[in-house]
HTML snippet that shows the backbone in 3Dmol.js (N, CA, C, O; Angstrom):
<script src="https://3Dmol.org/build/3Dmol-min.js"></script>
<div id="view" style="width:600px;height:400px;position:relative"></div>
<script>
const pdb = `
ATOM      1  N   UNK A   1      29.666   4.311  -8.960  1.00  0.00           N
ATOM      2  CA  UNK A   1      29.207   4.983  -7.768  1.00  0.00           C
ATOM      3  C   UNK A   1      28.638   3.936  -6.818  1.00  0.00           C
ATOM      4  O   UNK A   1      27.865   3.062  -7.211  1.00  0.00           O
ATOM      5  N   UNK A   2      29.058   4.056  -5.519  1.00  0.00           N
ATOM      6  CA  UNK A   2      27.963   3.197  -4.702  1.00  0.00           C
ATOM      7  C   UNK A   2      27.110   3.098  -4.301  1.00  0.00           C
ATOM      8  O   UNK A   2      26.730   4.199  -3.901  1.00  0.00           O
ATOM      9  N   UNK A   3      26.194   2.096  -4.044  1.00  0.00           N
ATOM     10  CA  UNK A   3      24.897   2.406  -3.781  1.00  0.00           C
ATOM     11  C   UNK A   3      24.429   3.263  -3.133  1.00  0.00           C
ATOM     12  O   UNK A   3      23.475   3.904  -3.574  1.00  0.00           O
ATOM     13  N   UNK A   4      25.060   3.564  -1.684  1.00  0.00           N
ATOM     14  CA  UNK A   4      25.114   4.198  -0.363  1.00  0.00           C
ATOM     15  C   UNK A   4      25.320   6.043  -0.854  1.00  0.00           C
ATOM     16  O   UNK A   4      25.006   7.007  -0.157  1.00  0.00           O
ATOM     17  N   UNK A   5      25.895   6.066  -2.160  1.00  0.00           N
ATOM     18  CA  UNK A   5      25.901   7.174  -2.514  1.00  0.00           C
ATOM     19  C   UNK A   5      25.248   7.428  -3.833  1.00  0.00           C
ATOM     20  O   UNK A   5      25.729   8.416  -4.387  1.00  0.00           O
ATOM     21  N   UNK A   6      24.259   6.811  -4.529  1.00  0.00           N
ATOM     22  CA  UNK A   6      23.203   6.982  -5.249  1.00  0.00           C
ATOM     23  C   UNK A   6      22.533   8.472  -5.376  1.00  0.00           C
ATOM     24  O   UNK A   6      22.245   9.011  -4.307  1.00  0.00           O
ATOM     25  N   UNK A   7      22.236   9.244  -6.688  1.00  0.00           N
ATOM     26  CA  UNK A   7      22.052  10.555  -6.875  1.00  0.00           C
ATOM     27  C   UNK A   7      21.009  10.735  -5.909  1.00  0.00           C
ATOM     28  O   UNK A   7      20.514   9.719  -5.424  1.00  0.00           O
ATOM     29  N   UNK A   8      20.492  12.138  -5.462  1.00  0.00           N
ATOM     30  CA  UNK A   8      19.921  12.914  -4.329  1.00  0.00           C
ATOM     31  C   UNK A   8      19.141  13.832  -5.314  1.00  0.00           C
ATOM     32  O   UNK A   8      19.691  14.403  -6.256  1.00  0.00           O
ATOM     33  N   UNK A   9      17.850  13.927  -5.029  1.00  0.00           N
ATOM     34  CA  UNK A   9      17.072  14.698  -5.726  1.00  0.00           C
ATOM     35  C   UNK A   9      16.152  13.985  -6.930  1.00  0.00           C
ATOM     36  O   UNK A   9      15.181  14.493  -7.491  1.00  0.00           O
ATOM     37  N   UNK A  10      16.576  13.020  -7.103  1.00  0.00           N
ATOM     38  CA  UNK A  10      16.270  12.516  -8.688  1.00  0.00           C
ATOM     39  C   UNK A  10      14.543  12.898  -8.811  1.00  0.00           C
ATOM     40  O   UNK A  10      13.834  12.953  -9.817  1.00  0.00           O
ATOM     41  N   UNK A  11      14.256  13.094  -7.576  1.00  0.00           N
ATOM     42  CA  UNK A  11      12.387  13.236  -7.672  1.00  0.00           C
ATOM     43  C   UNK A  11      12.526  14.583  -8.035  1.00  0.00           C
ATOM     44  O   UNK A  11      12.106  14.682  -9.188  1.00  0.00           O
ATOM     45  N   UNK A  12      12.831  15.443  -7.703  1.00  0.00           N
ATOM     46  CA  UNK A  12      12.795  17.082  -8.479  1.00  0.00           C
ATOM     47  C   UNK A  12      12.579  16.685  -9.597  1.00  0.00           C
ATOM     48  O   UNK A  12      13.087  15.736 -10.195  1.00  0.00           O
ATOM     49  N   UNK A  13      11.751  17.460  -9.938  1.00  0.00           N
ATOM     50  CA  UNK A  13      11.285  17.607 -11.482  1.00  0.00           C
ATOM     51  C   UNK A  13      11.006  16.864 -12.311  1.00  0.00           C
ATOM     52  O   UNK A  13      11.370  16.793 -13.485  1.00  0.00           O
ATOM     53  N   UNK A  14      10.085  16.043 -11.501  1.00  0.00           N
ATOM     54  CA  UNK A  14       9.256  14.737 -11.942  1.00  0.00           C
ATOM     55  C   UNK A  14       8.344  15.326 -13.333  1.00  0.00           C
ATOM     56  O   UNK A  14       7.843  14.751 -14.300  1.00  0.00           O
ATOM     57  N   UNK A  15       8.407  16.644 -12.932  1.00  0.00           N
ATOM     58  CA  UNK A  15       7.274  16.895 -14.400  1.00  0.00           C
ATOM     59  C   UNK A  15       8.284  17.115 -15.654  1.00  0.00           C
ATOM     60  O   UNK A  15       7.888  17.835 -16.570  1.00  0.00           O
ATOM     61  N   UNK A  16       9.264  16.667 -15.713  1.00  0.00           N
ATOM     62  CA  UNK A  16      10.186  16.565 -17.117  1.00  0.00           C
ATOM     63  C   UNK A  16      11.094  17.679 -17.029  1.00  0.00           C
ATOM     64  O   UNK A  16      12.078  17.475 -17.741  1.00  0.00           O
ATOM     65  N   UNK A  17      11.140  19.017 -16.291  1.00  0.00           N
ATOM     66  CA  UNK A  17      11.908  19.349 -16.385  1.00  0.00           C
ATOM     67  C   UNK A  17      13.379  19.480 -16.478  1.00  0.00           C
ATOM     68  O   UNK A  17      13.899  18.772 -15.616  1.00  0.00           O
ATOM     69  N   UNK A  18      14.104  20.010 -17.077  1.00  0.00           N
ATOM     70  CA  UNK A  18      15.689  19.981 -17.094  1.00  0.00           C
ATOM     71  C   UNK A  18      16.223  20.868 -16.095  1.00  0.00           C
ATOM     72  O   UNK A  18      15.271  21.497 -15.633  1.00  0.00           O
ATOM     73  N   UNK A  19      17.197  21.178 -15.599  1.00  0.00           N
ATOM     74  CA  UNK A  19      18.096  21.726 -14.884  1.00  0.00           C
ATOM     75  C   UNK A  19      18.633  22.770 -16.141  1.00  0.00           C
ATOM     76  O   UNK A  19      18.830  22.409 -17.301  1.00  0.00           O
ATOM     77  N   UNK A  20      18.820  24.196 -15.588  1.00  0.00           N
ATOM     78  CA  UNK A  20      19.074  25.339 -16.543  1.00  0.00           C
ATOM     79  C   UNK A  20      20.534  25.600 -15.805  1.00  0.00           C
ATOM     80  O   UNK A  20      21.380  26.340 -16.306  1.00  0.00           O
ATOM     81  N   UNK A  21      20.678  25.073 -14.862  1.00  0.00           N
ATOM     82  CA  UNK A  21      22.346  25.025 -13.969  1.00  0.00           C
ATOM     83  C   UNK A  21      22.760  24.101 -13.543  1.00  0.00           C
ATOM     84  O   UNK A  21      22.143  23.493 -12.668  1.00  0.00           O
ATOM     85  N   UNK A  22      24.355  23.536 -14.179  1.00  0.00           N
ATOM     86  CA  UNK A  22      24.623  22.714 -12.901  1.00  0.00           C
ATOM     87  C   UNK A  22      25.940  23.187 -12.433  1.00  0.00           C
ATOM     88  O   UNK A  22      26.633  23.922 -13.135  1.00  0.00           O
ATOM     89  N   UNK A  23      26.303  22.778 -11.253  1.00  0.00           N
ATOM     90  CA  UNK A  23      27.725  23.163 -10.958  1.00  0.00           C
ATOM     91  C   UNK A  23      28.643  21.795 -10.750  1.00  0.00           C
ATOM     92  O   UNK A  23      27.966  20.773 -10.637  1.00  0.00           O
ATOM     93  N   UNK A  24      29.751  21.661 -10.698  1.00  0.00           N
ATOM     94  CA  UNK A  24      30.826  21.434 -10.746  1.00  0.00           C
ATOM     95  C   UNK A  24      31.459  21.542  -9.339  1.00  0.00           C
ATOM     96  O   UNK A  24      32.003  22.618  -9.090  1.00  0.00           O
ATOM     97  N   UNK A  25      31.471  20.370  -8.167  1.00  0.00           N
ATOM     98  CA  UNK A  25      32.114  20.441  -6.736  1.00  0.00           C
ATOM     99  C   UNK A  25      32.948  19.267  -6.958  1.00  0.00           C
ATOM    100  O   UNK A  25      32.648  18.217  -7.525  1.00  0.00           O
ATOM    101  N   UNK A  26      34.517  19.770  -6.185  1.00  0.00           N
ATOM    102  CA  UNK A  26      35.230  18.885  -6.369  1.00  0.00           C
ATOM    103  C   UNK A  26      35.227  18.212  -4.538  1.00  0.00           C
ATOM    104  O   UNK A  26      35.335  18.846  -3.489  1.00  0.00           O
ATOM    105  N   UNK A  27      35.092  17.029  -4.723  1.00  0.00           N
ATOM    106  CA  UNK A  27      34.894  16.072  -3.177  1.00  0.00           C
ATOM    107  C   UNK A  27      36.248  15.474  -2.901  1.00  0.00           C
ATOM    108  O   UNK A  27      36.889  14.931  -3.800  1.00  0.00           O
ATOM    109  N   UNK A  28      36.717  15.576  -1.584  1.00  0.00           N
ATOM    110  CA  UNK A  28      37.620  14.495  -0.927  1.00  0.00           C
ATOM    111  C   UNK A  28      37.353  13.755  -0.282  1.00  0.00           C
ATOM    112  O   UNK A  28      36.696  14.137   0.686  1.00  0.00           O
ATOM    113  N   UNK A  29      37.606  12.547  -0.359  1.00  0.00           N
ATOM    114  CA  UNK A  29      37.027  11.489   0.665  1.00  0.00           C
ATOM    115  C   UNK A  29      38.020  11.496   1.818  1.00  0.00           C
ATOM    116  O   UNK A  29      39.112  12.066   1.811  1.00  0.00           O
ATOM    117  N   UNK A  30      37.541  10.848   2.722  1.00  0.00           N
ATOM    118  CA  UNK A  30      38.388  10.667   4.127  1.00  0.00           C
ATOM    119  C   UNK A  30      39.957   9.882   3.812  1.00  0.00           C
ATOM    120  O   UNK A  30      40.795   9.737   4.702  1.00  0.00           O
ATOM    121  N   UNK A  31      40.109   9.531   2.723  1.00  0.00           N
ATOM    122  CA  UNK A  31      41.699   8.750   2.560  1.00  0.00           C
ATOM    123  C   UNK A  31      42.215  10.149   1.895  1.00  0.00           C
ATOM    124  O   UNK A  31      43.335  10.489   2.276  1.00  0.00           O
ATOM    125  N   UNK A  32      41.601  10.969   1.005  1.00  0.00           N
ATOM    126  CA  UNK A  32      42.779  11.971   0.678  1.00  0.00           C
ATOM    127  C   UNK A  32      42.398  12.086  -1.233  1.00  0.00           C
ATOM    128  O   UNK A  32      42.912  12.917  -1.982  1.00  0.00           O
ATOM    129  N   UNK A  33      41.686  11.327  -1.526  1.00  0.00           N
ATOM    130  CA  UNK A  33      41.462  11.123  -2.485  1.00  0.00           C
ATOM    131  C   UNK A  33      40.528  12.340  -2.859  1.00  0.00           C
ATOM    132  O   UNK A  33      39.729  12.865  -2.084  1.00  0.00           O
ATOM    133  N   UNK A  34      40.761  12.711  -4.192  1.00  0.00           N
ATOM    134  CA  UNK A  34      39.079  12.973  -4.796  1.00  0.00           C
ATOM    135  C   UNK A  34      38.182  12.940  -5.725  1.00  0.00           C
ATOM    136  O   UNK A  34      38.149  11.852  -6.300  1.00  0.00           O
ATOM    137  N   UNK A  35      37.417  13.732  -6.110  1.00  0.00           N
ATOM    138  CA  UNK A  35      36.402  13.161  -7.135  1.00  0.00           C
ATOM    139  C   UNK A  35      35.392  14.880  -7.436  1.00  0.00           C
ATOM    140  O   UNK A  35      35.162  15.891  -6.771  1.00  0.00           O
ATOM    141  N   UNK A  36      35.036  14.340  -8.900  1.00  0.00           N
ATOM    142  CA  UNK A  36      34.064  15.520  -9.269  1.00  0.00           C
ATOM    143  C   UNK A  36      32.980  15.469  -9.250  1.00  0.00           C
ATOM    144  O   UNK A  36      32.670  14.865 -10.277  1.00  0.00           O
ATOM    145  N   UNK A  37      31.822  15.811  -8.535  1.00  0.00           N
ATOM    146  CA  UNK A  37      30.389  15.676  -8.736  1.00  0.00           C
ATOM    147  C   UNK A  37      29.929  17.066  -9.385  1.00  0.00           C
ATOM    148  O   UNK A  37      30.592  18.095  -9.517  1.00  0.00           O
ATOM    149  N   UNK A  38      28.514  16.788  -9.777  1.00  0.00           N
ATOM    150  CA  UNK A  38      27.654  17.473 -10.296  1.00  0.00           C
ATOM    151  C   UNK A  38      26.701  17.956  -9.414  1.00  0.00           C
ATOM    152  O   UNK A  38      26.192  17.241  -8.551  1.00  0.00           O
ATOM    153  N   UNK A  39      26.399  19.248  -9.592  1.00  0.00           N
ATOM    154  CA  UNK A  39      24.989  19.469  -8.710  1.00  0.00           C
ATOM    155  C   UNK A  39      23.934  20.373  -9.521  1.00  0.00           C
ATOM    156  O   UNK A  39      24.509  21.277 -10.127  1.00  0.00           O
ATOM    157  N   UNK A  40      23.095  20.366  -9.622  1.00  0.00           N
ATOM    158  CA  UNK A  40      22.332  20.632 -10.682  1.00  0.00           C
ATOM    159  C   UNK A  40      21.098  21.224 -10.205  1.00  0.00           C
ATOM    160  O   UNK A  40      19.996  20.675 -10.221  1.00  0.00           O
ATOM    161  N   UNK A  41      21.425  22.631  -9.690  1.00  0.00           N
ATOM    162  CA  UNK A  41      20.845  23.319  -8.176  1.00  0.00           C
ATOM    163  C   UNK A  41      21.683  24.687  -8.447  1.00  0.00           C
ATOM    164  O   UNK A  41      22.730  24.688  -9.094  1.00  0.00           O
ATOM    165  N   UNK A  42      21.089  25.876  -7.865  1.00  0.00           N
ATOM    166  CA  UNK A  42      21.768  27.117  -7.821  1.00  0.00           C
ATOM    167  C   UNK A  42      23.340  27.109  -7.189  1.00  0.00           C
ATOM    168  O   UNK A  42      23.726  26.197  -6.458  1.00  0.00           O
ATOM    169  N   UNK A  43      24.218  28.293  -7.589  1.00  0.00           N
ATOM    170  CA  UNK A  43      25.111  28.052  -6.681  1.00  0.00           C
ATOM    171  C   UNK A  43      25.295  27.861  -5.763  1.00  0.00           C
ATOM    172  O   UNK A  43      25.979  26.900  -5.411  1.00  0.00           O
ATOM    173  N   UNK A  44      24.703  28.789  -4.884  1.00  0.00           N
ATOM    174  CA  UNK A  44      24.571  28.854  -3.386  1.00  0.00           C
ATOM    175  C   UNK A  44      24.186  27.482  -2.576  1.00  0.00           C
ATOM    176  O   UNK A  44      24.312  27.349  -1.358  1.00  0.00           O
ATOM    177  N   UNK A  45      23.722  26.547  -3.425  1.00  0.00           N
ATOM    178  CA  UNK A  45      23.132  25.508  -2.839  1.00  0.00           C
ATOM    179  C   UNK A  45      23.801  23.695  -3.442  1.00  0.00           C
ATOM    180  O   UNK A  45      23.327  22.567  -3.301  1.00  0.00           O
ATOM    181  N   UNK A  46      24.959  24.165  -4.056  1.00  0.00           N
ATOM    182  CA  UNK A  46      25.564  23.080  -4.877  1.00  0.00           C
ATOM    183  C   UNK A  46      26.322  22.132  -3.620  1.00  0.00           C
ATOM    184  O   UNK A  46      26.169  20.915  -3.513  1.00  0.00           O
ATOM    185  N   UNK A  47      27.078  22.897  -2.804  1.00  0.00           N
ATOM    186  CA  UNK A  47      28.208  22.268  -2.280  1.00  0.00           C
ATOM    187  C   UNK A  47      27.086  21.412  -1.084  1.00  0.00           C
ATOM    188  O   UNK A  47      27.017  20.226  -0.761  1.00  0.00           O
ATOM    189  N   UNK A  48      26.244  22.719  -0.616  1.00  0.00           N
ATOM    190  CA  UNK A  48      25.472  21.356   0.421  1.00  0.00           C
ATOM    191  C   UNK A  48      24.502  20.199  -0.157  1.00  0.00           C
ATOM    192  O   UNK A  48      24.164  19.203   0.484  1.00  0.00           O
ATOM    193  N   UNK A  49      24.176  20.455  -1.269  1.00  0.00           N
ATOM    194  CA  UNK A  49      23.195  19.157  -1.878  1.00  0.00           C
ATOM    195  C   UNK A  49      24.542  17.921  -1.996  1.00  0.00           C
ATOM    196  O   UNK A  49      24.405  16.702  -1.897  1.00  0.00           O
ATOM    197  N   UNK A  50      25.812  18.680  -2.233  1.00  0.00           N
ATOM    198  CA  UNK A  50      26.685  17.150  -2.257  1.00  0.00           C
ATOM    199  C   UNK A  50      26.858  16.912  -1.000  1.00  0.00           C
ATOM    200  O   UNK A  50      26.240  15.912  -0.634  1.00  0.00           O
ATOM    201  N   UNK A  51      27.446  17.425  -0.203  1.00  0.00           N
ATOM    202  CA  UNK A  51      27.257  17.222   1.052  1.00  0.00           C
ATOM    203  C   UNK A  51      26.283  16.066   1.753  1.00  0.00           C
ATOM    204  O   UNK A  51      26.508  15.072   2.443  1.00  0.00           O
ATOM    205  N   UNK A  52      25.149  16.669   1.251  1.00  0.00           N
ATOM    206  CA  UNK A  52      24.115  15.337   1.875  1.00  0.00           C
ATOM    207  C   UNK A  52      24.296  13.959   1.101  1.00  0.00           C
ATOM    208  O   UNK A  52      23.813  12.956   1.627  1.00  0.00           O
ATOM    209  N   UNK A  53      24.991  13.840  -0.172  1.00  0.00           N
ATOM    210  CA  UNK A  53      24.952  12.721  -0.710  1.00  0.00           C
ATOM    211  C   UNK A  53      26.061  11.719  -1.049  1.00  0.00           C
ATOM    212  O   UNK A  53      26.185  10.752  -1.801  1.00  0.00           O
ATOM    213  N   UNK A  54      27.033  12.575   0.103  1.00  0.00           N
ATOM    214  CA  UNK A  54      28.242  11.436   0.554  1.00  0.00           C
ATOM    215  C   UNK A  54      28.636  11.578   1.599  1.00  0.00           C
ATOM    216  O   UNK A  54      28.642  12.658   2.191  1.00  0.00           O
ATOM    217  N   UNK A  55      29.142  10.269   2.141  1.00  0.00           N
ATOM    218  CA  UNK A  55      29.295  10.104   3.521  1.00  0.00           C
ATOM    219  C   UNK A  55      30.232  10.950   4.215  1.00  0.00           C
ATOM    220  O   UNK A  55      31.304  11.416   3.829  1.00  0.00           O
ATOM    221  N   UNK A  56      29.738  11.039   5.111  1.00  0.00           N
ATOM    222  CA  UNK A  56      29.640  11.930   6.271  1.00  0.00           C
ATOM    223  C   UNK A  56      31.725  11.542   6.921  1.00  0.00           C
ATOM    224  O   UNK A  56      32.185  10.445   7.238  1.00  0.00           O
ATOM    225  N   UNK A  57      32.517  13.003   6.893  1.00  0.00           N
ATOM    226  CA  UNK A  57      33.760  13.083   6.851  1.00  0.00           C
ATOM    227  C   UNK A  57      34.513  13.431   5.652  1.00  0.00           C
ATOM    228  O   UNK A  57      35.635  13.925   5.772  1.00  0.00           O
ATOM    229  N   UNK A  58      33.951  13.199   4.406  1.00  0.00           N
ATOM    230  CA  UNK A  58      33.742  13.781   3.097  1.00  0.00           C
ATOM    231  C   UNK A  58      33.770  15.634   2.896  1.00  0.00           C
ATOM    232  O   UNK A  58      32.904  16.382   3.348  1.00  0.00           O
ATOM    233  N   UNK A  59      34.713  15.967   2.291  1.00  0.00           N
ATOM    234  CA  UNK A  59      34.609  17.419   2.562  1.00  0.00           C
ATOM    235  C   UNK A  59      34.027  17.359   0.717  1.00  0.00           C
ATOM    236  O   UNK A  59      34.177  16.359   0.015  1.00  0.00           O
ATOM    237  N   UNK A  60      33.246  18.918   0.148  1.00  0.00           N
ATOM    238  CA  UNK A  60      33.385  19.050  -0.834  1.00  0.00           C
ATOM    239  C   UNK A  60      33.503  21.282  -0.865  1.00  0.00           C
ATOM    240  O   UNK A  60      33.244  22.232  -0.127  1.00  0.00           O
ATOM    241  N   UNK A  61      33.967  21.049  -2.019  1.00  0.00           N
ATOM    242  CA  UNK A  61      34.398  22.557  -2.334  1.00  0.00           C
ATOM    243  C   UNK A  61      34.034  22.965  -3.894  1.00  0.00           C
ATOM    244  O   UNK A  61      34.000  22.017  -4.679  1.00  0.00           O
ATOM    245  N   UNK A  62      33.778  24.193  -4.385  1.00  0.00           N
ATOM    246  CA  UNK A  62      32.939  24.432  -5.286  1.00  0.00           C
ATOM    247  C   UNK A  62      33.696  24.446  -6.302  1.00  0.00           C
ATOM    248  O   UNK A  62      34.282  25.447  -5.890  1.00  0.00           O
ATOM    249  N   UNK A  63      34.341  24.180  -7.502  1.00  0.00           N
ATOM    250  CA  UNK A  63      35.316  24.703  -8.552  1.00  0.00           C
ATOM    251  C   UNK A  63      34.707  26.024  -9.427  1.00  0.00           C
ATOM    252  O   UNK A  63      33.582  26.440  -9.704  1.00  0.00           O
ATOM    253  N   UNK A  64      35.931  26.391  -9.666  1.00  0.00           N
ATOM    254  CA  UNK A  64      35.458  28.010 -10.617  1.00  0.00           C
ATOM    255  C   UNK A  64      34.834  27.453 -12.123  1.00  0.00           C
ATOM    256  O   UNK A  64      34.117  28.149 -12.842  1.00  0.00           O
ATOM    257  N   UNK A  65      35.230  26.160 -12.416  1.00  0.00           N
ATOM    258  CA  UNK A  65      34.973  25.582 -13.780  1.00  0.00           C
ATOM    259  C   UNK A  65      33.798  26.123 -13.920  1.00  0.00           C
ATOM    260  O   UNK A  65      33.212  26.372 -12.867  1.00  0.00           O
ATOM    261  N   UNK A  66      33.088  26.472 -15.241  1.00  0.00           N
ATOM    262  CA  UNK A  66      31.958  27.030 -15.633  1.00  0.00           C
ATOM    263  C   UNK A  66      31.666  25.944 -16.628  1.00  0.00           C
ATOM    264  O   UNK A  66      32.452  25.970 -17.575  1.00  0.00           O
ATOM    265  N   UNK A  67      30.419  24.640 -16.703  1.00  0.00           N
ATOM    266  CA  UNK A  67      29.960  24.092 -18.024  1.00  0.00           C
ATOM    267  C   UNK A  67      28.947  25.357 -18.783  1.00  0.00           C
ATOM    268  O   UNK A  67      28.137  26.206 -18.411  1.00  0.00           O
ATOM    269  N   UNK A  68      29.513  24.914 -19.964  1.00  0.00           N
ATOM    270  CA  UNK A  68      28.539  25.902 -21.160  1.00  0.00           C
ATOM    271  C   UNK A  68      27.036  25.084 -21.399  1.00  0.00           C
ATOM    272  O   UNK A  68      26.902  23.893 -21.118  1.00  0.00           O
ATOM    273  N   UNK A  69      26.223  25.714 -21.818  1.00  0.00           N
ATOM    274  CA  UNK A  69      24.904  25.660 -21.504  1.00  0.00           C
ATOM    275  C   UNK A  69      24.377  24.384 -22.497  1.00  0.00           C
ATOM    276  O   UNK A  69      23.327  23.808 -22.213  1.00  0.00           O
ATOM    277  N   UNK A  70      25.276  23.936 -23.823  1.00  0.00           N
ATOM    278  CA  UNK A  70      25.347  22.645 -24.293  1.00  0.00           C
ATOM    279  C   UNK A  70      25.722  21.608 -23.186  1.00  0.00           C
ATOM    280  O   UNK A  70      24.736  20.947 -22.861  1.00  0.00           O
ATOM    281  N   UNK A  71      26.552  21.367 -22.698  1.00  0.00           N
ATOM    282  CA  UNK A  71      26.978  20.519 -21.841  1.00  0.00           C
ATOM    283  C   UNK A  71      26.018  20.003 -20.877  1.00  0.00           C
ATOM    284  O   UNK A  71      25.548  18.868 -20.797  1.00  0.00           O
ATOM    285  N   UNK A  72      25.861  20.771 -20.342  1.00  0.00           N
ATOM    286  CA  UNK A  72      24.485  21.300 -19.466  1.00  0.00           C
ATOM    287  C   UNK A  72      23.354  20.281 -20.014  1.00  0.00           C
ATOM    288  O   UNK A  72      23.010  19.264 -19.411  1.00  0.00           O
ATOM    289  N   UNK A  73      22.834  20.713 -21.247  1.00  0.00           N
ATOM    290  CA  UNK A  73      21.637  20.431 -21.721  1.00  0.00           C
ATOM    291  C   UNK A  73      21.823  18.615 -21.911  1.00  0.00           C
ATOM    292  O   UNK A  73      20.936  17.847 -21.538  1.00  0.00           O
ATOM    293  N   UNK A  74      23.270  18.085 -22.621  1.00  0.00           N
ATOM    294  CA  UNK A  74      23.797  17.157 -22.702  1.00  0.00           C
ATOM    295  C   UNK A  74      23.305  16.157 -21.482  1.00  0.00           C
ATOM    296  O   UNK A  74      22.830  15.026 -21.580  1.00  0.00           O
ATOM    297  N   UNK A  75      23.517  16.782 -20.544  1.00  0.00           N
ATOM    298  CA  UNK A  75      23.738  15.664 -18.872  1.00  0.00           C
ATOM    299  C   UNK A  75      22.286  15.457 -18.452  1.00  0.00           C
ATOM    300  O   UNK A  75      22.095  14.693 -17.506  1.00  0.00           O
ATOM    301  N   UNK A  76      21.243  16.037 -19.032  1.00  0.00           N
ATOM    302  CA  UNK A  76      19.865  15.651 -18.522  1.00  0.00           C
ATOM    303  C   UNK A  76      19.855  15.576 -17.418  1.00  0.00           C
ATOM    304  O   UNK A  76      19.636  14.409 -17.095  1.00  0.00           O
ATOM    305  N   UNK A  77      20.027  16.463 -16.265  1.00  0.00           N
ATOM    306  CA  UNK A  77      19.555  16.223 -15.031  1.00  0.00           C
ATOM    307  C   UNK A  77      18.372  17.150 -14.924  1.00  0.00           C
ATOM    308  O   UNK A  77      17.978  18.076 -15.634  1.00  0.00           O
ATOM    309  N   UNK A  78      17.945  16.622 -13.841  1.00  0.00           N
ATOM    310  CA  UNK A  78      16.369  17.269 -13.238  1.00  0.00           C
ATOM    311  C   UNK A  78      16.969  17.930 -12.391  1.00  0.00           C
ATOM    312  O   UNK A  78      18.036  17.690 -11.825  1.00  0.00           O
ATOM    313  N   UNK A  79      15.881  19.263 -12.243  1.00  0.00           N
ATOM    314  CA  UNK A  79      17.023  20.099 -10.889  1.00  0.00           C
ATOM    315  C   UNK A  79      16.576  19.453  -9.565  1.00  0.00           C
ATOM    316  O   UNK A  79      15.586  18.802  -9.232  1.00  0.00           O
ATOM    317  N   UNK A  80      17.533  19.822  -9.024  1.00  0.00           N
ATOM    318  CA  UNK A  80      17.663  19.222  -7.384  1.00  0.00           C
ATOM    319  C   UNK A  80      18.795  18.103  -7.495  1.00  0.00           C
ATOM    320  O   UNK A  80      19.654  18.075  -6.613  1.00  0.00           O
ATOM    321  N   UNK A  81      18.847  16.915  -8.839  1.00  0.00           N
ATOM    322  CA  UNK A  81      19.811  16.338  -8.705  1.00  0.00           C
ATOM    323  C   UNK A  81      21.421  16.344  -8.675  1.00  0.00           C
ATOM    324  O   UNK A  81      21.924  17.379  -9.114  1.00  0.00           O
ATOM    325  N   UNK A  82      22.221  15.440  -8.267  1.00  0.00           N
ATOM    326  CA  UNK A  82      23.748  15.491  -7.872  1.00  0.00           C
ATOM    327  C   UNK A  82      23.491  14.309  -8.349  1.00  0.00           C
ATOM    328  O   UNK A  82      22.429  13.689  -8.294  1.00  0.00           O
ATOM    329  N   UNK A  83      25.239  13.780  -9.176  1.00  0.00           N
ATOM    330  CA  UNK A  83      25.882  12.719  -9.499  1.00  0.00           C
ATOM    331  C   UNK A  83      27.089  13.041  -9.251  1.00  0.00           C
ATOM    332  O   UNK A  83      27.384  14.216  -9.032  1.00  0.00           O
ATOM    333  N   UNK A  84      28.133  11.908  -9.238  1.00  0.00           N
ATOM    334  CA  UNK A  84      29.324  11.703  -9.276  1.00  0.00           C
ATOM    335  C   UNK A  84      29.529  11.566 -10.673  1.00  0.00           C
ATOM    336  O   UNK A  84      28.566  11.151 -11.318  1.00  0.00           O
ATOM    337  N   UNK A  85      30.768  11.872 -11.384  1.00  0.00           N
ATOM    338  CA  UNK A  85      31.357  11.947 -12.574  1.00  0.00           C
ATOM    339  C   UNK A  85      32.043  11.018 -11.883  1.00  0.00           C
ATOM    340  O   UNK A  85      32.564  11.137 -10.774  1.00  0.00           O
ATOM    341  N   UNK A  86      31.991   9.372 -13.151  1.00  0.00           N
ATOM    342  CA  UNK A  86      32.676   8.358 -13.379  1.00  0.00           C
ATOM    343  C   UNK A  86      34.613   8.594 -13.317  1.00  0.00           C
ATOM    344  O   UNK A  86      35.008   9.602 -13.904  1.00  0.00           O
ATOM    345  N   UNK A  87      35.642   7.751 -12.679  1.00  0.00           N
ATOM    346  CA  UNK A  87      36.289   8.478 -12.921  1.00  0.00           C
ATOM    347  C   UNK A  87      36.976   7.774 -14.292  1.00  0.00           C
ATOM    348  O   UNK A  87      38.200   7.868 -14.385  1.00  0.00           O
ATOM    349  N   UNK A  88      36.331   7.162 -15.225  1.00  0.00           N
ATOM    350  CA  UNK A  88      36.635   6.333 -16.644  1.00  0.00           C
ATOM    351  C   UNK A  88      36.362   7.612 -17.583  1.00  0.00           C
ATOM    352  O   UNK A  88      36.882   7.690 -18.696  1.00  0.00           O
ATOM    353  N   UNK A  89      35.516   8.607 -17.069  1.00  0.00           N
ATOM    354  CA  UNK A  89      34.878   9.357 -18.014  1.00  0.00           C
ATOM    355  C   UNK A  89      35.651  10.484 -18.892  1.00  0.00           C
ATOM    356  O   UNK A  89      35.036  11.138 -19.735  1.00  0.00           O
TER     357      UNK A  89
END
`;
const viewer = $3Dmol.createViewer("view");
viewer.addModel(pdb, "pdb");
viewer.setStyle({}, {cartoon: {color: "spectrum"}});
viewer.zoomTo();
viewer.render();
</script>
């Protein structure tokens, strides 16, 4: 990931909490390309938290994919945060 696009939120839930949701937005960059991020935030509020955390011309859109609540627990995010899924991963 690049610096310039470094996770958003990471201060949410400084008091240890976990994220009980995350969603699944799939991003295109301005060449055509894309990519899967994480948002780890209600639905309603997934696609714009990625939004703010890639550059600007960047479209993103929500996928129907559902992670199960292991998976979930797996990724340790704090709520409020977004990552990009590696694409090695």
């Amino acid at each position: 990931m690049d610096e310039d696009r470094d996770k958003k939120g990471a201060s949410c839930g400084d008091d240890g909490s976990m994220a009980s949701e995350v969603h699944l937005v799939r991003v295109t960059t301005d060449d055509g390309e894309w990519r899967i991020w994480l948002a780890a935030t209600d639905r309603d509020h997934a696609v714009d938290s990625v939004l703010d955390a890639i550059p600007e011309g960047w479209t993103a859109s929500l996928m129907k994919n559902k992670l199960s609540a292991v998976d979930i627990a797996n990724l340790h995010m704090q709520p409020g945060e977004v990552r990009e899924i590696p694409n090695d991963a």
